[in-house]
VEXVO-221842 format. One line per field, with one value per residue (C-alpha): chain; residue number from 1; residue in three letters; x, z, y. Coordinates in pm, 1 decimal. Last residue first. Example, Ala and Ser with C-alpha at 12.3 -4.5 7.8 and 13.67 -1.06 7.14 Angstrom:
! VEXVO-221842
chain: (A:A)
n: (2:1)
res: (SER:ALA)
X: (1367.0:1230.0)
Z: (714.0:780.0)
Y: (-106.0:-450.0)
//
This chain:
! VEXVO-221842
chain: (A:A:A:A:A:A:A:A:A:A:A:A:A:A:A:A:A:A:A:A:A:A:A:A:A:A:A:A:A:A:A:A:A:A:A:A:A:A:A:A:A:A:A:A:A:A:A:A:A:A:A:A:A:A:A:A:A:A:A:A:A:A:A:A:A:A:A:A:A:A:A:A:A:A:A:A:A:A:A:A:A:A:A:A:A:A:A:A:A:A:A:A:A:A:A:A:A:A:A:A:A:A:A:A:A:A:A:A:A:A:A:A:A:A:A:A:A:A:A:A:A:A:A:A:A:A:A:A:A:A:A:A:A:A:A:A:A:A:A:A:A:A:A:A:A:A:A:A:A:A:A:A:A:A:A:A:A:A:A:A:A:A:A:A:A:A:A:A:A:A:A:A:A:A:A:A:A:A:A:A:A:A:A:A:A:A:A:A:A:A:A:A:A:A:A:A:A:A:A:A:A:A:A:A:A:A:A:A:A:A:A:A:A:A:A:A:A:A:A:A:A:A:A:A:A:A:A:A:A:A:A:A:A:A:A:A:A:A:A:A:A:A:A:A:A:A:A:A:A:A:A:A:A:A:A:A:A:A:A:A:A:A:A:A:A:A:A:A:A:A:A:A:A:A:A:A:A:A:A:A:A:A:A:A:A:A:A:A:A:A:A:A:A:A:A:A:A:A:A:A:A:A:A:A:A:A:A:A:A:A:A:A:A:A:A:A:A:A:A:A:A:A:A:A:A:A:A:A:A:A:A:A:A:A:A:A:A:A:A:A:A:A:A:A:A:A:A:A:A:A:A:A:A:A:A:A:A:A:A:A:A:A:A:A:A:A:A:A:A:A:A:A:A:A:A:A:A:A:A:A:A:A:A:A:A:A:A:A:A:A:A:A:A:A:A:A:A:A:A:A:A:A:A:A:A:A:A:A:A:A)
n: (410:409:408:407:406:405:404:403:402:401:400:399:398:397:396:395:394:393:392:391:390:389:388:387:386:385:384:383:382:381:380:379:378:377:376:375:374:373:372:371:370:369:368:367:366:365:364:363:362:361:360:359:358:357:356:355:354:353:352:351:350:349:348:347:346:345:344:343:342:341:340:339:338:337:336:335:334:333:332:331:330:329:328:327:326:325:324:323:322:321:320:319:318:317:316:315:314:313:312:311:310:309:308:307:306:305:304:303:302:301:300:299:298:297:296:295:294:293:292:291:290:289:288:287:286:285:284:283:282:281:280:279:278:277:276:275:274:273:272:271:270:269:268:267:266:265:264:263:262:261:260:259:258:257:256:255:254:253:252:251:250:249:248:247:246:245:244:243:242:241:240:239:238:237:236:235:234:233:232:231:230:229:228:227:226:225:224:223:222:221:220:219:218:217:216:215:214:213:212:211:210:209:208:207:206:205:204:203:202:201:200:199:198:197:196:195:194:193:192:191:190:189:188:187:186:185:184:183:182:181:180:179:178:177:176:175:174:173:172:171:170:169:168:167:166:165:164:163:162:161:160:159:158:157:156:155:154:153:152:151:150:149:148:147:146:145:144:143:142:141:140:139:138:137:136:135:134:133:132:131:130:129:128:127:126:125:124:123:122:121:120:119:118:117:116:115:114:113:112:111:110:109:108:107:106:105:104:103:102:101:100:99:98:97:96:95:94:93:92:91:90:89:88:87:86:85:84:83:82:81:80:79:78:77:76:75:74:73:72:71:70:69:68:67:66:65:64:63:62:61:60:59:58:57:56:55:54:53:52:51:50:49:48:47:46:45:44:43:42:41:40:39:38:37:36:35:34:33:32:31:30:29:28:27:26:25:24:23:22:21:20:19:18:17:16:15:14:13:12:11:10:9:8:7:6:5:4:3:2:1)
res: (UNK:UNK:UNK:UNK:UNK:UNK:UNK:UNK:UNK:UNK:UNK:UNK:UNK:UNK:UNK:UNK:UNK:UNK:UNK:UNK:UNK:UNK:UNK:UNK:UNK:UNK:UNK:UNK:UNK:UNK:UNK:UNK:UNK:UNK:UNK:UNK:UNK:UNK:UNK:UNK:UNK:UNK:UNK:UNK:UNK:UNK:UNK:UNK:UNK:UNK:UNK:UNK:UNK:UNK:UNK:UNK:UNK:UNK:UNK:UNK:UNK:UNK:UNK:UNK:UNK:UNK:UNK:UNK:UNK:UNK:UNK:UNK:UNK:UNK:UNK:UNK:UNK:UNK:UNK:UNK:UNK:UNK:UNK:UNK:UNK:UNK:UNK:UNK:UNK:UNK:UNK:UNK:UNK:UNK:UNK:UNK:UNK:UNK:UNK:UNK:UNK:UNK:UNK:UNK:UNK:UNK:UNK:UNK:UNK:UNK:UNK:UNK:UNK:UNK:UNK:UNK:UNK:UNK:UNK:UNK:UNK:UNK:UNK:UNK:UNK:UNK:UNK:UNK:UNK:UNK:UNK:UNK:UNK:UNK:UNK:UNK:UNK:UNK:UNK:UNK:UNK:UNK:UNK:UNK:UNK:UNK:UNK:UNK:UNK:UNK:UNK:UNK:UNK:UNK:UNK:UNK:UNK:UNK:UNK:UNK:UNK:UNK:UNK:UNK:UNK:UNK:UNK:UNK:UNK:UNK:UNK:UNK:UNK:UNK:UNK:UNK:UNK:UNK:UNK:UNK:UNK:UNK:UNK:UNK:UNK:UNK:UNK:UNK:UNK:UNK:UNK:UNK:UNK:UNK:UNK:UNK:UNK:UNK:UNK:UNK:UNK:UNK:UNK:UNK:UNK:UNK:UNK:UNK:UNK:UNK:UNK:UNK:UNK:UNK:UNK:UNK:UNK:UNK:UNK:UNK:UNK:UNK:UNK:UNK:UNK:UNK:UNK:UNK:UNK:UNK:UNK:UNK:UNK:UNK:UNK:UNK:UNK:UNK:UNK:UNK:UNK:UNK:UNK:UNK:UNK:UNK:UNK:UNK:UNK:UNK:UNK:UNK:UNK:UNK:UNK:UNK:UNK:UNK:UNK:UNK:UNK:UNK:UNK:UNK:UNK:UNK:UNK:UNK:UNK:UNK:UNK:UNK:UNK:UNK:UNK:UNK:UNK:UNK:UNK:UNK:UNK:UNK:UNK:UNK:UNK:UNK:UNK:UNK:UNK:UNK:UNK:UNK:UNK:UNK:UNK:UNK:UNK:UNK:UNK:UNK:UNK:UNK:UNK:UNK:UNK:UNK:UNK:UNK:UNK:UNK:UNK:UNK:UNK:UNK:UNK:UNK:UNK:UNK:UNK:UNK:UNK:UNK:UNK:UNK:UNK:UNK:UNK:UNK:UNK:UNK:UNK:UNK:UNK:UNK:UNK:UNK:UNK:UNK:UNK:UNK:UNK:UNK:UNK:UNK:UNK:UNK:UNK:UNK:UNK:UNK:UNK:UNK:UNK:UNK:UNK:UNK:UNK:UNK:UNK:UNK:UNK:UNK:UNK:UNK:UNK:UNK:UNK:UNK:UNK:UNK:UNK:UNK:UNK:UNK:UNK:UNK:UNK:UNK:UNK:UNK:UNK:UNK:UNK:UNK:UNK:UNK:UNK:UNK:UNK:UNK:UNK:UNK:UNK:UNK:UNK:UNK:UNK:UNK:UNK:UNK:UNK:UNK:UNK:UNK:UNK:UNK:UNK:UNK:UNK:UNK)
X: (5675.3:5294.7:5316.0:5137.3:5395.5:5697.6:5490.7:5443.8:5804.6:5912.6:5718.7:5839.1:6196.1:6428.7:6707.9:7064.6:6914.1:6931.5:7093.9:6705.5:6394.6:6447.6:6517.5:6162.1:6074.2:6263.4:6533.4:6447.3:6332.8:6090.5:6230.9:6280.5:6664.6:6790.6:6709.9:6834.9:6923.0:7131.4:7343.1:7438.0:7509.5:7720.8:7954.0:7983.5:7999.5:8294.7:8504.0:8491.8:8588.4:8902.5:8978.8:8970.4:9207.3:9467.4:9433.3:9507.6:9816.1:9951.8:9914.7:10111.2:10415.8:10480.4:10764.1:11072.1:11188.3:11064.2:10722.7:10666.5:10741.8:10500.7:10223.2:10284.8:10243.7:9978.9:9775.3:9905.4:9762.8:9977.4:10173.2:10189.6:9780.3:9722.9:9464.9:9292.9:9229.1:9092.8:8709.9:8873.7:8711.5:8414.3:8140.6:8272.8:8291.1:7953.0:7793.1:7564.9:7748.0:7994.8:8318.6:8274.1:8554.7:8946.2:9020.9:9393.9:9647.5:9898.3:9846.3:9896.5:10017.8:9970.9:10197.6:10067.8:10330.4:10651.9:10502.4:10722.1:10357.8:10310.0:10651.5:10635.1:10301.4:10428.5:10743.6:10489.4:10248.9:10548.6:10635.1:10324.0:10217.4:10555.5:10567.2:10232.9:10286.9:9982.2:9941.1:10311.8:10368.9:10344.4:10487.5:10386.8:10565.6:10312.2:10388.1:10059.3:10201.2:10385.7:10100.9:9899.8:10236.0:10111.4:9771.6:10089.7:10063.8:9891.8:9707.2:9585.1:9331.4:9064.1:8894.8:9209.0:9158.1:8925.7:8504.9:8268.0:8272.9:8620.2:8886.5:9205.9:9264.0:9443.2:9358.0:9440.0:9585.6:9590.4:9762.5:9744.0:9884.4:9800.4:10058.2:9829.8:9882.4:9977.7:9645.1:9401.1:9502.0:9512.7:9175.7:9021.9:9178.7:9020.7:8693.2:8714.7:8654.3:8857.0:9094.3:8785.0:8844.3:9164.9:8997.3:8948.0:9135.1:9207.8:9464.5:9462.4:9729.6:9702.8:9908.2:9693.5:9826.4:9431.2:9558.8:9718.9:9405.1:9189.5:9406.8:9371.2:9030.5:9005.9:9213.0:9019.7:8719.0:8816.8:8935.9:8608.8:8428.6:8513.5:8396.3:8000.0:7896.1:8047.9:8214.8:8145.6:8481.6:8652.1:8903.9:8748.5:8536.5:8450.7:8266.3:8092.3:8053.4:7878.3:7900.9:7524.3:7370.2:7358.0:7015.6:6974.4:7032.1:7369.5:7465.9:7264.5:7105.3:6794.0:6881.6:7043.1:7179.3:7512.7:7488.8:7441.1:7713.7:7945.5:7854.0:7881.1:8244.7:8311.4:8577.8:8969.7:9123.0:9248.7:8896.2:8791.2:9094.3:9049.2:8678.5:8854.4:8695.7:8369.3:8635.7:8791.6:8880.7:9044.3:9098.8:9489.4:9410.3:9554.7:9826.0:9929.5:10210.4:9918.1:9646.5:9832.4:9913.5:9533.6:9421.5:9588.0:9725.1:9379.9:9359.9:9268.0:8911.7:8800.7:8453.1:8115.7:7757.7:7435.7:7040.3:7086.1:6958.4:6846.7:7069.6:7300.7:7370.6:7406.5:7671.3:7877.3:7855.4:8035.0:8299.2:8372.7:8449.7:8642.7:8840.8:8870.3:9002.1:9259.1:9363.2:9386.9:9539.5:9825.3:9882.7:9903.5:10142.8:10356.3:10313.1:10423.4:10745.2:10803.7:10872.1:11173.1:11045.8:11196.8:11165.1:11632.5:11564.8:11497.0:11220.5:11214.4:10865.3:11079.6:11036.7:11096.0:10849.3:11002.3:10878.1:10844.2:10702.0:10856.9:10744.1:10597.1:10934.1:11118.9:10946.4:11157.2:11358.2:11072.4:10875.8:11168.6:11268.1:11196.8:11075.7:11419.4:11420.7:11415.6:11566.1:11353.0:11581.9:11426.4:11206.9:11279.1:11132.4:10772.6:10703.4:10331.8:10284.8:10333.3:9995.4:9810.4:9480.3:9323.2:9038.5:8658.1:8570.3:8773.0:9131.8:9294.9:9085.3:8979.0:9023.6:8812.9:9066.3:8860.8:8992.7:9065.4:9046.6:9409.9:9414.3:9486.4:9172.5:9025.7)
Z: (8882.5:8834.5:8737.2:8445.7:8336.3:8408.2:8158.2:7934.4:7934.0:7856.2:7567.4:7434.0:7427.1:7670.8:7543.3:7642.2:7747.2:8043.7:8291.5:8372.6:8413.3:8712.2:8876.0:8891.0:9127.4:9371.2:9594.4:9895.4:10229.6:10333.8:10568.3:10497.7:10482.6:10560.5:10551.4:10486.1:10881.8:10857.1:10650.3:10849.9:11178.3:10963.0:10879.3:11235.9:11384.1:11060.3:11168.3:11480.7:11514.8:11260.5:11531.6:11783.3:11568.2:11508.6:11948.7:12003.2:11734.3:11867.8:12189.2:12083.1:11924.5:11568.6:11331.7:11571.9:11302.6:11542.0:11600.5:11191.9:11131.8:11461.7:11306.6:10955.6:11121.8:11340.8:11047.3:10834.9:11029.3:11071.6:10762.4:10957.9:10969.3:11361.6:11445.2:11110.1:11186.6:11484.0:11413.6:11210.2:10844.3:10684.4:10879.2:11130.3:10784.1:10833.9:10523.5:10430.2:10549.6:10320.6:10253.9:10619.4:10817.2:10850.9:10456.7:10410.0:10241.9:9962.1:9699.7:9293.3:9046.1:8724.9:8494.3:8169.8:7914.9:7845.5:7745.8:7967.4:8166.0:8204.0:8397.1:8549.9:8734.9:8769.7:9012.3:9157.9:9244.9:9351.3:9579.6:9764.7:9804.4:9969.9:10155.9:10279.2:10399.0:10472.4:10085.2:10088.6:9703.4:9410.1:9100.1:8767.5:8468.4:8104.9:7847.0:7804.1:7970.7:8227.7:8336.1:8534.4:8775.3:8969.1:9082.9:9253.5:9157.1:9210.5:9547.7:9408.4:9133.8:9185.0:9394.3:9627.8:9694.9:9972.3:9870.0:10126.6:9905.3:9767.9:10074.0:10096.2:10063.0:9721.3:9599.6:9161.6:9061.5:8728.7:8627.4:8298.3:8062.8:7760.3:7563.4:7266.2:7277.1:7639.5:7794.1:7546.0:7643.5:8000.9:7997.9:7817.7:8033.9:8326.9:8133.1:8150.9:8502.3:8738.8:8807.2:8978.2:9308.9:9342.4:9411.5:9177.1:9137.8:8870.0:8762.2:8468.8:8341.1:8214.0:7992.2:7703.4:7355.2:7247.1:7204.7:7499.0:7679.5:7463.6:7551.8:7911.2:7891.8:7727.8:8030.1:8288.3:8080.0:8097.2:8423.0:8586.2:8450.6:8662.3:8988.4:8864.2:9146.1:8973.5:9124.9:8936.7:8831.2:9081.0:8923.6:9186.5:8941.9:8758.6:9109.1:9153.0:9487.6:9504.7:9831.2:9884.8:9553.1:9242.6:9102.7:9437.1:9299.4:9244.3:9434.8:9744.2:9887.9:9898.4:10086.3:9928.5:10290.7:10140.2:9878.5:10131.0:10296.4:10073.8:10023.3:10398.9:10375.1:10156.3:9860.0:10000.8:9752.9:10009.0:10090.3:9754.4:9724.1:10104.2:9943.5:9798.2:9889.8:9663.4:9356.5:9189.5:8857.2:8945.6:8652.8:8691.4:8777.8:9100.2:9038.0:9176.0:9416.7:9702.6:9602.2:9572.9:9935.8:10043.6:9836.2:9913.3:10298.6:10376.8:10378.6:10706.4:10732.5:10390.1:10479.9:10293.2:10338.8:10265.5:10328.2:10522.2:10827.3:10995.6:11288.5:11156.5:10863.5:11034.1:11295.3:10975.0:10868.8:11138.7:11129.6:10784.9:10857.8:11158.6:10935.1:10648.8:10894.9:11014.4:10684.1:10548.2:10883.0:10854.7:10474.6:10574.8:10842.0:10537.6:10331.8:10610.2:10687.5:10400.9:10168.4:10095.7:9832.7:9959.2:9708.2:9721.6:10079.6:10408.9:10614.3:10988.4:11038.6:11319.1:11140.3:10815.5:10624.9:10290.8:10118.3:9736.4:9787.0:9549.2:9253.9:9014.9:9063.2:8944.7:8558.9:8593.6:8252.8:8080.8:8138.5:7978.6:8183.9:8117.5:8463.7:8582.1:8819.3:9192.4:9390.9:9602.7:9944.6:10121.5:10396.4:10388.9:10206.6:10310.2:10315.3:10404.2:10533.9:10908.7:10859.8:11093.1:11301.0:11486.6:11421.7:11527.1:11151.7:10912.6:10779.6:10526.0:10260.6:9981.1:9599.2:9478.2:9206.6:8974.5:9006.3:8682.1:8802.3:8758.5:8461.1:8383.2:8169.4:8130.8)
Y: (12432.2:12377.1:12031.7:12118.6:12420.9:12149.9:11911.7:12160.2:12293.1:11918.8:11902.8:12236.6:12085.3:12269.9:12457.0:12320.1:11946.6:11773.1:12056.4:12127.4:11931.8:11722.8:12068.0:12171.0:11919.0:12151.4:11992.8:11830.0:12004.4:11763.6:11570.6:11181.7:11193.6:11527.6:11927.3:12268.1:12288.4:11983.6:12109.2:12404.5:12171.7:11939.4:12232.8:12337.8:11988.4:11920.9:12179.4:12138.5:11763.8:11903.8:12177.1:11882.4:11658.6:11983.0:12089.5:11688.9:11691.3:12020.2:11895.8:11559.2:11746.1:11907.0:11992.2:11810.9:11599.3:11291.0:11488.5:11490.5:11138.6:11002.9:11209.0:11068.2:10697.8:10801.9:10886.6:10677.1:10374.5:10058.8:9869.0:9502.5:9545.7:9423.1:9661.7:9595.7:9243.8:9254.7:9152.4:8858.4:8842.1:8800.5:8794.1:9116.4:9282.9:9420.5:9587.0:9799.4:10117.0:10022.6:9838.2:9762.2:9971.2:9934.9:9830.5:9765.2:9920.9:9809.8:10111.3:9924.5:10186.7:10173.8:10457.0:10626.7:10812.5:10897.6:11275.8:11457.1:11585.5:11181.1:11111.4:11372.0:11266.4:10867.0:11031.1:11295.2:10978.5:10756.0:11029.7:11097.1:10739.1:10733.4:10974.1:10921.1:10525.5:10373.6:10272.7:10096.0:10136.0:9862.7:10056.9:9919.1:10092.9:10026.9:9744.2:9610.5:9312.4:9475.1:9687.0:9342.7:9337.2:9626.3:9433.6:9160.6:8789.7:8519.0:8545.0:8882.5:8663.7:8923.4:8651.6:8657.3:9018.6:8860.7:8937.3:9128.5:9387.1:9398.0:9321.9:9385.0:9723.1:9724.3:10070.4:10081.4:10359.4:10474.3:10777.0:10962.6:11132.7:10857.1:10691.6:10604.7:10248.2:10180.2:10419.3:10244.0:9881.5:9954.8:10120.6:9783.0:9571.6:9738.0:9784.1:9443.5:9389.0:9179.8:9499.6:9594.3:9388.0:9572.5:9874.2:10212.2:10503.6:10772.9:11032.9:11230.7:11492.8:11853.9:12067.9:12076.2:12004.0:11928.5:11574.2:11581.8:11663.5:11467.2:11133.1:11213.7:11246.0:10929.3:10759.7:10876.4:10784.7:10437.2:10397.6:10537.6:10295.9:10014.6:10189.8:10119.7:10332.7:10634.7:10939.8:11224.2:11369.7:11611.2:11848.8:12112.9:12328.6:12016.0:11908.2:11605.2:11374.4:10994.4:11024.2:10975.6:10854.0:11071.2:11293.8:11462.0:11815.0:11776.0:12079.1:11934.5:12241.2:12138.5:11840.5:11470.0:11441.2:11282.8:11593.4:11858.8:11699.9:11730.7:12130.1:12167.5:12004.3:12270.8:12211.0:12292.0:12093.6:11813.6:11779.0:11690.4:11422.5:11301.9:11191.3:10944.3:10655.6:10588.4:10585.1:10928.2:10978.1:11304.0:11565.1:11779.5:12190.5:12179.1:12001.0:11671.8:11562.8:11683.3:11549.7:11198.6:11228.9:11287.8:11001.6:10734.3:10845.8:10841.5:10477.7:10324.3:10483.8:10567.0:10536.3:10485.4:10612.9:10553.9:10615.1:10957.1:11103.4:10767.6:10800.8:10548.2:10698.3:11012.4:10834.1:10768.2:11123.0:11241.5:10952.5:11030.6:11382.9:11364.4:11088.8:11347.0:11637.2:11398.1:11332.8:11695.4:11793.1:11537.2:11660.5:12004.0:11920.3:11781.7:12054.9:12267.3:12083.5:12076.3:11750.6:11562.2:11336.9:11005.4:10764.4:10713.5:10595.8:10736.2:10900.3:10824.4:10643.8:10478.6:10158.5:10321.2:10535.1:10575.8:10271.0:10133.1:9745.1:9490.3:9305.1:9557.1:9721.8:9428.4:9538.5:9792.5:9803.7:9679.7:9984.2:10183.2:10449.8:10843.4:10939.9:10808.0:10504.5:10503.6:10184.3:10036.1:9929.9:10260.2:10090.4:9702.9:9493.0:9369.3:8953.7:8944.6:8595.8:8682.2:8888.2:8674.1:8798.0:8569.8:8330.3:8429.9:8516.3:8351.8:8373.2:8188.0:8345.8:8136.7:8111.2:7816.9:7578.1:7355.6:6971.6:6726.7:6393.7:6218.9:5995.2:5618.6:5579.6:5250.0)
//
């Protein structure tokens, strides 16, 4: 006889199910500007504690302090607050179209702005996003037209993709905007083999790309990681930790062992873990990892701590998953109140500034939704032209295609 425990299989599990109350007295957050900042050219081993920790500028005040703290503008920072305020007015709109039947999809980036909308502004211009389904704060950020996003969403004649990608599935080279892919591991990839052909080529311009935590699962993680370390790649990887994958805790993704940052010390890479909600922050640890890859030092991962306020999509209801309150009591807050709180206590804006910026933003995005509408929605019948399913596949059409278009009468 065998004198042997029984082997068990461990089941990762949220502590929290629907109809329980919110608890986030586990999540052990050090305090605001206690991260030291590193040099651009560090060793990754050197700060391998940083993977550990949680950069912050944002105290409890949202008073700015600490060695990260970027010491923005005034105007960039108002900038910023607009940017995120006109991307909630934005998401909300096309929400309620979802729900009215105009469109077959759509996904929110309620709760984590700051991600995306900070990162757009520590980069340049001219650097390639790798964007997820929630960065549309990146496009927006840019100054692309809110009609032209939702001329995709309504997949309309005027869609400039010509209805060939799902709603919010955005493209624009023009705008450093990659197409965003529904199979998110990919993007890291071909962020990071862009990046290689841009140094290569002696080019001056980085990569940056997002997915969630729930993707650092995949092997084209791994794979990304591998590719960035070896050849040094320009390029920044961020991976969104909001929780909650489709309707799956970050546990599954094995976050109840160790921090997403911590995965780059074994391929040798920096991992910063930043306070998502927290714009200075985001903002600073993206210019930090952004020098850092224009000096040639390399590729930097960096893990966002945020939190997921809406359903991952519009097909989903996270009311099954998780406590319906959860997001209210989120120790990090909302970054837009957060940034707006920051900017009244330097005496830069006030609440009637704040009320006339969130109506302009409402504005905004009635007039440009009003415009796309007009060129059609879901189920009208002002799509794009059969005609287009021919073109932008090959340079010169092959004669069998130009028969087929000449049958079809188009």
């Amino acid at each position: 006889m065998k004198n042997r425990k029984p082997l068990s299989l461990h089941i990762p599990a949220p502590e929290l199910r629907p109809g329980d109350d919110a608890d986030f007295s586990g999540v052990k957050l050090p305090a605001a500007g206690s991260v030291p900042r590193p040099e651009i050219d560090v060793r990754p081993h050197d700060i391998s504690a940083l993977a550990y920790t949680m950069i912050r500028v944002f105290d409890e005040d949202s008073r700015a302090v600490g060695p990260w703290n970027p010491h923005l503008d005034a105007e960039t920072l108002r900038r910023g607050l607009k940017a995120m305020l006109l991307t909630r007015a934005y998401d909300d709109r096309m929400y309620r179209a979802q729900r009215q039947g105009k469109t077959s999809f759509y996904m929110k980036s309620t709760g984590e702005e700051a991600v995306s909308i900070a990162a757009a502004a520590a980069l340049e211009r001219e650097d390639m996003c790798f964007p997820s389904y929630r960065q549309q704060g990146l496009l927006i950020s840019r100054g692309y037209p809110l009609f032209d996003m939702m001329c995709q969403v309504y997949s309309n004649e005027r869609d400039p993709l010509k209805g060939r990608q799902l709603p919010i599935m955005y493209s624009s080279r023009e705008y450093g905007f990659f197409s965003v892919s529904g199979n998110l591991g990919t993007q890291f990839p071909q962020a990071v083999g862009w990046a290689m052909a841009s140094a290569y080529k002696g080019d001056d311009r980085i990569a940056a790309s997002w997915v969630g935590e729930g993707t650092t699962a995949e092997g084209d993680f791994h794979h990304a990681l591998n590719f960035a370390s070896v050849y040094r790649a320009p390029v920044i990887l961020n991976v969104v930790n909001n929780q909650w994958a489709i309707s799956s805790f970050q546990g599954i993704a094995g976050g109840d062992e160790t921090t997403f940052a911590s995965r780059a010390i074994g391929y040798g890479l920096p991992g910063l873990r930043v306070d998502g909600n927290d714009f200075l922050a985001v903002y600073a640890v993206t210019q930090w990892a952004a020098a850092r890859a224009r000096g040639n030092f390399g590729p930097t991962l960096i893990e966002h701590y945020t939190y997921r306020a809406e359903g991952h999509s519009t097909s989903d209801d996270p009311n099954r998953y998780r406590p319906s309150d959860e997001w209210k009591a989120w120790p990090l807050g909302d970054p837009v109140e957060r940034l707006k709180k920051h900017l009244i206590i330097i005496g830069e804006w006030n609440e009637e500034q704040h009320e006339a910026a969130r109506k302009d933003a409402e504005e905004q995005v009635r007039a440009a939704n009003k415009e796309a509408e007009s060129f059609g929605t879901l189920g009208g019948d002002q799509k794009p032209s059969l005609k287009t399913m021919f073109e932008d596949v090959y340079e010169e059409m092959p004669w069998h295609l130009r028969r087929q278009r000449q049958q079809m009468g188009v």
